[in-house]
TIRO-2110 file (N, C-alpha, C; in Angstrom, 1 decimal):
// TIRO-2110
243.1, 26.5, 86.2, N, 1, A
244.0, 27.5, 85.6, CA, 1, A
245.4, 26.8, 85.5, C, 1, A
246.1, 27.0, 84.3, N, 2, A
247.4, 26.7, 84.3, CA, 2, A
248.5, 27.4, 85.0, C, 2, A
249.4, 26.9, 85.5, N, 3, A
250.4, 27.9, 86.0, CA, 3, A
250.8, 28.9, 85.7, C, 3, A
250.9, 29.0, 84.3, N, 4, A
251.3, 30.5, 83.6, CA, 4, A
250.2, 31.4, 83.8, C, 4, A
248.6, 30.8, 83.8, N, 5, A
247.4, 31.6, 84.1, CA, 5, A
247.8, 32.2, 85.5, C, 5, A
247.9, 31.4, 86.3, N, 6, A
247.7, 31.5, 88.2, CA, 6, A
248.6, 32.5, 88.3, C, 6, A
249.8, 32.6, 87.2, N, 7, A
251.6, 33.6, 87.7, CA, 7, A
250.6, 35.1, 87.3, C, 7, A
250.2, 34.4, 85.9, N, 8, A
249.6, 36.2, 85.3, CA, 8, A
248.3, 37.0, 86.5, C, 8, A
247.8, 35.7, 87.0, N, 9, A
246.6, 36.5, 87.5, CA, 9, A
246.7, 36.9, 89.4, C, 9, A
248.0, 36.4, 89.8, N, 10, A
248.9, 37.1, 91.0, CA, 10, A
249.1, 38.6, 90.3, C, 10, A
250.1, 38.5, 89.1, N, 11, A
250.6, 40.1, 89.1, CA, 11, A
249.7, 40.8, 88.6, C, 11, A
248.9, 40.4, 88.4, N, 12, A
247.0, 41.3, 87.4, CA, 12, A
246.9, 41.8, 88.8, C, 12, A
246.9, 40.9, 90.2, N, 13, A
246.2, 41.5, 91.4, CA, 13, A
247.1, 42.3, 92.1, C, 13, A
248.7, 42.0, 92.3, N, 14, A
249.6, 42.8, 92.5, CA, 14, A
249.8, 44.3, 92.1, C, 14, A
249.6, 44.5, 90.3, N, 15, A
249.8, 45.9, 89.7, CA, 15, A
248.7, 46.8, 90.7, C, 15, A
247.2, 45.8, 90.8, N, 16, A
246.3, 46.5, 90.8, CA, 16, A
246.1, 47.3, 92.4, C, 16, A
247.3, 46.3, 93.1, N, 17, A
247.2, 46.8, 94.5, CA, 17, A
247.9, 47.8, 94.4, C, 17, A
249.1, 47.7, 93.5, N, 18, A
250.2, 49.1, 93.7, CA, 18, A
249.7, 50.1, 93.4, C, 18, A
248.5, 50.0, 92.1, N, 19, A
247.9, 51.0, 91.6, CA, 19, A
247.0, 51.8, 92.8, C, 19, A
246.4, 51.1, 93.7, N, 20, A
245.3, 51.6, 94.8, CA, 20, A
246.0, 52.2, 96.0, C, 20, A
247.4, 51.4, 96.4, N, 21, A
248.4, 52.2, 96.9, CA, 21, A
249.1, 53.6, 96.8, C, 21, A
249.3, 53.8, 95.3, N, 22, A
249.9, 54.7, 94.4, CA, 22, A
248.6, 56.0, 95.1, C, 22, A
247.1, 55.5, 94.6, N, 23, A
246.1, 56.7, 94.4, CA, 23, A
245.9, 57.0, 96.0, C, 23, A
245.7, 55.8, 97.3, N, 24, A
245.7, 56.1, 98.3, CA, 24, A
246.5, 57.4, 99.1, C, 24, A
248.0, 57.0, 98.4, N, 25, A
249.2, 58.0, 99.2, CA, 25, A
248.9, 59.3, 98.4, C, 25, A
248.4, 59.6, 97.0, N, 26, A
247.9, 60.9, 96.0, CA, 26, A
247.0, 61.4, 97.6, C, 26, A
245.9, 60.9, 97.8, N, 27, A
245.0, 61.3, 98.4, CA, 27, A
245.4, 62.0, 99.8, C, 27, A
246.4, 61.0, 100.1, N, 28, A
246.3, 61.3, 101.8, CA, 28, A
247.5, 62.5, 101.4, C, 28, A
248.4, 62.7, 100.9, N, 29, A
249.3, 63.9, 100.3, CA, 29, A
247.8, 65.3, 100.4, C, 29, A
247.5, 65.0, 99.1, N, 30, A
246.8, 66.4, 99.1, CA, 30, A
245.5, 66.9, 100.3, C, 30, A
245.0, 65.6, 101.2, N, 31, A
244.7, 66.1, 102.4, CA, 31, A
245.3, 67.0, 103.2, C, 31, A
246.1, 66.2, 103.6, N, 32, A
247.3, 66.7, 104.2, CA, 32, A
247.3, 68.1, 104.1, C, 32, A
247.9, 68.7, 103.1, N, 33, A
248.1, 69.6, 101.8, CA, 33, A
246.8, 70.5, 102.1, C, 33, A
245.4, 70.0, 102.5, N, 34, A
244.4, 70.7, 102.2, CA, 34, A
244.2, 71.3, 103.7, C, 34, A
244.8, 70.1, 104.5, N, 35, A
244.6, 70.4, 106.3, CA, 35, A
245.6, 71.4, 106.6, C, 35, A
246.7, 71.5, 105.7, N, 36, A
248.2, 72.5, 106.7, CA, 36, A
247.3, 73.7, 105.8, C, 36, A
246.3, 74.0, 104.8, N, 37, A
246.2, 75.5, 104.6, CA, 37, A
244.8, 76.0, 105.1, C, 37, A
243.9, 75.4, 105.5, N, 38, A
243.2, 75.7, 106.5, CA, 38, A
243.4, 75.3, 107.9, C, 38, A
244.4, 75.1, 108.7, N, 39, A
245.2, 75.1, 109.3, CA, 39, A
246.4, 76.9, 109.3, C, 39, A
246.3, 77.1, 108.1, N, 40, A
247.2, 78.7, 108.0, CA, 40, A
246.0, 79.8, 108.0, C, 40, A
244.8, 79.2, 107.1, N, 41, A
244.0, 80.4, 107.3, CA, 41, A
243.8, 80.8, 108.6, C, 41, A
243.0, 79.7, 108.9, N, 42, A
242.5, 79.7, 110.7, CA, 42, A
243.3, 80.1, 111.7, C, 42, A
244.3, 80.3, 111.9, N, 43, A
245.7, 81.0, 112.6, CA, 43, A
245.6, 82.3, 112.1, C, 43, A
245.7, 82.7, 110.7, N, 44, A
245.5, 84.1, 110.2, CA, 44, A
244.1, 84.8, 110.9, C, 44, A
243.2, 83.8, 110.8, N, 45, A
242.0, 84.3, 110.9, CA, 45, A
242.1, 84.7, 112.4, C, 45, A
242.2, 83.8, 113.1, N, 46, A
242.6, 84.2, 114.9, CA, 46, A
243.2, 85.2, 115.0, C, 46, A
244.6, 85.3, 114.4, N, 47, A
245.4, 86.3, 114.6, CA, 47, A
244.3, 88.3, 114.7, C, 47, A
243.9, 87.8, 113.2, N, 48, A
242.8, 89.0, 113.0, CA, 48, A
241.9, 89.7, 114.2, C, 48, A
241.3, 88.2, 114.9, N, 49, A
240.4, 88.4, 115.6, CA, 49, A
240.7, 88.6, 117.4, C, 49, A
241.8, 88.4, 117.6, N, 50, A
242.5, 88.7, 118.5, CA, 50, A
242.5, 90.0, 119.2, C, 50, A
242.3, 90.4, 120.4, N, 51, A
242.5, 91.6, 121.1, CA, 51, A
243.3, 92.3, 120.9, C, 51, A
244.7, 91.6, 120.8, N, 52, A
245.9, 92.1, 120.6, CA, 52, A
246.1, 92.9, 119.2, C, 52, A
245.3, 92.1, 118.6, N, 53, A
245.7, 92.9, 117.1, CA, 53, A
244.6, 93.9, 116.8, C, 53, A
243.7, 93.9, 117.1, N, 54, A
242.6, 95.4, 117.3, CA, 54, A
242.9, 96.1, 118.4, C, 54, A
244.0, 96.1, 118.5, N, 55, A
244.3, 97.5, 119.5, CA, 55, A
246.1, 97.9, 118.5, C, 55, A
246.7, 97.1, 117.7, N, 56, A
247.8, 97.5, 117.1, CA, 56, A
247.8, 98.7, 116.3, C, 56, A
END
């Protein structure tokens, strides 16, 4: 490969890591995201089933 090949095919592998970076952090966001609302249900749902609150 020529040098200009070898330069282009670093940032071909570069883009492609930021790109997998980019979708990685998408992912673990809307985890996250998925764990704090069943994390709210399940507290609601407790709260429901709680002694305290069948006697309110």
């Amino acid at each position: 490969m020529s040098p200009v090949e070898q330069y282009l095919f670093v940032i071909y592998h570069i883009l492609k890591l930021q790109h997998h970076a980019v979708t990685l952090t998408t992912l673990a966001q809307r985890n996250n995201c998925i764990a704090h609302l069943l994390q709210e249900r399940w507290r609601c749902f407790a709260r429901q089933r709680s002694p305290a609150a069948s006697r309110g």
